[in-house]
C-alpha positions in Angstrom: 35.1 77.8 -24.8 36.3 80.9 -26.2 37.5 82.3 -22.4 39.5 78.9 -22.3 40.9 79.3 -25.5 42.0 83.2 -24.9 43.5 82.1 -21.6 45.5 79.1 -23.1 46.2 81.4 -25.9 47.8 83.9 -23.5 49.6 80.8 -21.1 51.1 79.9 -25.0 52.5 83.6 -25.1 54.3 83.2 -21.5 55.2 80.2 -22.1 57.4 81.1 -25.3 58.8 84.1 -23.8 60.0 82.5 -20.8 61.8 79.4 -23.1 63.2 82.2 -24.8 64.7 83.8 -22.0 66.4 79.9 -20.9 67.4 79.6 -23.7 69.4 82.8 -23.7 70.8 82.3 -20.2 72.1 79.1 -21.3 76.1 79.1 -21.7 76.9 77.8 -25.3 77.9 73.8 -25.9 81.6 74.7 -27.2 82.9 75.4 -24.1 81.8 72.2 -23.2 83.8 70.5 -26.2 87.1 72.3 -25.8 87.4 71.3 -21.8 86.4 67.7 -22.4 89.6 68.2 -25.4 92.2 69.5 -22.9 91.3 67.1 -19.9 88.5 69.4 -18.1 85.8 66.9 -18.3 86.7 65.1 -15.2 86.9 68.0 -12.9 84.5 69.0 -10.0 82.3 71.1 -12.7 82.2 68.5 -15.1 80.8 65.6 -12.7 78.5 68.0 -11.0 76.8 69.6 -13.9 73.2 68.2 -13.4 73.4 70.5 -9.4 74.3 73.2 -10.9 72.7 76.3 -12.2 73.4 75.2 -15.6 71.4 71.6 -15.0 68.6 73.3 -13.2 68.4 76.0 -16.4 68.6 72.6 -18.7 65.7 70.9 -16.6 63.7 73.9 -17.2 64.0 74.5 -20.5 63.1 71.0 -21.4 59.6 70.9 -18.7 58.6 74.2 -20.3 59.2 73.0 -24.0 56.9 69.7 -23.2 54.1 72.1 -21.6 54.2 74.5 -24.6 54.0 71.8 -26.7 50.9 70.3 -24.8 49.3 74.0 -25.1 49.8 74.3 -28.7 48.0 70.7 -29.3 44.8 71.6 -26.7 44.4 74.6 -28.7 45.0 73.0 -32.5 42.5 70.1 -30.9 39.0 69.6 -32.3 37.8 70.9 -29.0 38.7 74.3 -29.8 38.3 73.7 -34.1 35.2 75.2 -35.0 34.8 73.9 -38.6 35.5 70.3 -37.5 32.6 68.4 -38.5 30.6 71.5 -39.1 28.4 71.4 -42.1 28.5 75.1 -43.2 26.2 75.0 -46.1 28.3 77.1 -48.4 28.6 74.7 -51.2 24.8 75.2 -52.1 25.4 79.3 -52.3 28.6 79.3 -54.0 26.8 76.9 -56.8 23.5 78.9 -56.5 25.3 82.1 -57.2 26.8 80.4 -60.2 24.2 79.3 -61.7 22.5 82.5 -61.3 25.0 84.4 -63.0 25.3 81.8 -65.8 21.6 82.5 -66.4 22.1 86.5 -66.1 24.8 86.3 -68.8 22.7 84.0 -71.1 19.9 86.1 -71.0 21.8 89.4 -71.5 23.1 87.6 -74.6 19.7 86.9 -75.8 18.4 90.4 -75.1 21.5 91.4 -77.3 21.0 89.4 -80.0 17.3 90.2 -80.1 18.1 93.8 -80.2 21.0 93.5 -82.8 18.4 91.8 -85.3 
C-alpha cells in the first residue's frame, strides 16, 4: 500500500498545481459586474460564456477541485491509516516505565534516609 499511497501522494501534488495555475488564468468576477451595470450582459460574450475559453477554464477548475478532493479523502481513508484499529501496546510501557521509576525514587529515598541515620 505504500507505492499506492506515494503515487496518489504525488497525483495530489499535480493536481494542486494545475488548480492553481486555473485559477490564475481565470479573468477576475468584477469585470463581469460592471458590464452587466452598463448594459453589456446581453451581448454576444455575455450569452456565450459557457463556449468560451473562460467556460471551458471554469469547467476545469471545478472537475479538478472534485478529483483533488477525492484524492485527499483516499489517502486520509482507513485504507491508508495505519493506527486505525491498531492496538499498539504502548499504554503497558508508558505505565511500566512509571512504575519503575516510582520504585527507583522510593528506594533512593530509603537508601538516603538509611544513610542520614
Amino acid at each position: 500500500m505504500d507505492v499506492l499511497e506515494m503515487i496518489l501522494g504525488i497525483v495530489l501534488v499535480i493536481l494542486g498545481l494545475a488548480i492553481t495555475l486555473l485559477v490564475m488564468m481565470q479573468e477576475g468576477k468584477s469585470a463581469g459586474l460592471s458590464g452587466s451595470i452598463s448594459g453589456m450582459a446581453d451581448s454576444y460574450w455575455g450569452k456565450n460564456k459557457a463556449r468560451s475559453m473562460e467556460g471551458a477554464l471554469q469547467k476545469a477548475t471545478t472537475w479538478l477541485v472534485v478529483v483533488f478532493f477525492v484524492v485527499c479523502l483516499l489517502l486520509n481513508s482507513s485504507i491508508f491509516n495505519k493506527t486505525a484499529g491498531a492496538d499498539t501496546g504502548n499504554t503497558g510501557t508508558v505505565e511500566t516505565t512509571t512504575a519503575a521509576a516510582a520504585e527507583t525514587t522510593t528506594e533512593a529515598a530509603a537508601e538516603a534516609t538509611t544513610e542520614a541515620e
